[in-house]
N, C-alpha and C positions, 0 to 999 in steps of 0.2 A: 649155382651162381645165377642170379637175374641182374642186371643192368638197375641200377637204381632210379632211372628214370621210368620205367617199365610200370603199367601200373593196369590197371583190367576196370571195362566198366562196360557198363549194361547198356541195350541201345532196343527199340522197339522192332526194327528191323533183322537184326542180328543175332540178339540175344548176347553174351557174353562175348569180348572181346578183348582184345591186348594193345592198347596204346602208348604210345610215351610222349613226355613232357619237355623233351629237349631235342634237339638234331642230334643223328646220329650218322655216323660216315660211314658207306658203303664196306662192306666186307668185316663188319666187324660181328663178331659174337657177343651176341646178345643175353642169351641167357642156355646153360649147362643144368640137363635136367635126368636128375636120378629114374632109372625105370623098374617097374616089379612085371616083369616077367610072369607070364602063363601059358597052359600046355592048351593043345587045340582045345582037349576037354572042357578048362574051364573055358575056355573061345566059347565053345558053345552055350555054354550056361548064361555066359555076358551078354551074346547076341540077341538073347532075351529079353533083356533089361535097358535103361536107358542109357547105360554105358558102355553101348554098341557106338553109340554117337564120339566118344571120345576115347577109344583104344587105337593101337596102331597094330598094322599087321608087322611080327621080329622075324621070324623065320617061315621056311614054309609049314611048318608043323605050331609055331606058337605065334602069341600078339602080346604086348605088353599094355600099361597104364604107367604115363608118364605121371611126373612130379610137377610141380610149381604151375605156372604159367601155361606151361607146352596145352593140354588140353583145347584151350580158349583160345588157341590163335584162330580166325574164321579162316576159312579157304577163297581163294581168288584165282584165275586163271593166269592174272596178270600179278600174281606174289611180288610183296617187296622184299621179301624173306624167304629161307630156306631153313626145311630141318633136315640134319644129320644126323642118322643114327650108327652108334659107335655099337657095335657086337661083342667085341674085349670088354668095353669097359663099361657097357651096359645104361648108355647113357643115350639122351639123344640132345643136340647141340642145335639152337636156333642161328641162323646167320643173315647179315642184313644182304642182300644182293643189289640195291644201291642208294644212295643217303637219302633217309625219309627224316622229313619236317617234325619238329613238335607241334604236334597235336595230332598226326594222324595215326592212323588203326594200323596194324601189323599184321600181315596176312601170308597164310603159307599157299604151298596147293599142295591137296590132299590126293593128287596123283601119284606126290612122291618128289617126282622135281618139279621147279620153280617155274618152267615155263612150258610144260604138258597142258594141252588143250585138251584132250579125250573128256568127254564127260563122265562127269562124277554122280555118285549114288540118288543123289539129293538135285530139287531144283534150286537153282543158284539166281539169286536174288539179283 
C-alpha cells in the first residue's frame, strides 16, 4: 500500500526522493511495504554492490530489500517520518510523525528512529 499522493522525483542534491502532493496528518501510515529477506551471506555479496546504499539491517544475522517507495526515502536527522519494521509479517511500515505540507520531501532517519542524532555512514547534505 503507498498513499496515492506519494510520488518520488529526482533532485540534483539528493538524488531520488519521496514526496507527496497533498497534506498529510500526522501519524498516519503512509505507505506498507513488502520486504525479501537475506542471510548475512548475501549481506555480504550486497555490501559490494550499489545496493548497500538501499538495504536495511532485519535481524542480527540478516538485511532485507524493501519494496515500492521504502528505498528512496533520503535520511534526515530531523525526519518527518518513521519506518517500522514488522518481523511477523515481514513488512516495513512508513509513518508520518507530524503533518507534512504538499509538496514537501519525506524523510526517514536511517538510525532507526525518527529522532537519533548519532552520525550516519554518509555525509549529510
Amino acid at each position: 500500500m503507498i498513499l496515492p499522493s506519494l510520488f518520488t522525483a529526482y533532485s540534483e542534491e539528493r538524488g531520488w526522493g519521496v514526496y507527496t502532493n497533498a497534506d498529510i496528518e500526522a501519524d498516519t501510515i503512509i505507505e506498507i511495504s513488502p520486504v525479501i529477506v537475506m542471510s548475512a551471506k548475501e549481506k555480504k555479496l550486497l555490501d559490494q554492490t550499489t545496493l548497500y546504499n538501499y538495504i536495511f539491517d532485519w535481524t542480527e544475522d540478516q538485511c532485507c530489500m524493501a519494496m515500492g517507495n521504502v528505498p528512496v526515502y533520503n535520511h534526515s536527522y530531523t525526519s518527518n517520518c518513521e519506518y517500522i519494521q514488522d518481523f511477523e509479517e515481514e513488512v516495513i511500515y512508513i509513518k508520518t510523525m507530524r503533518s507534512i505540507e504538499a509538496g514537501e520531501e519525506l524523510f526517514v532517519n536511517y538510525n532507526g528512529d525518527w529522532d537519533d542524532d548519532k552520525k550516519v555512514w554518509f555525509d549529510v547534505i
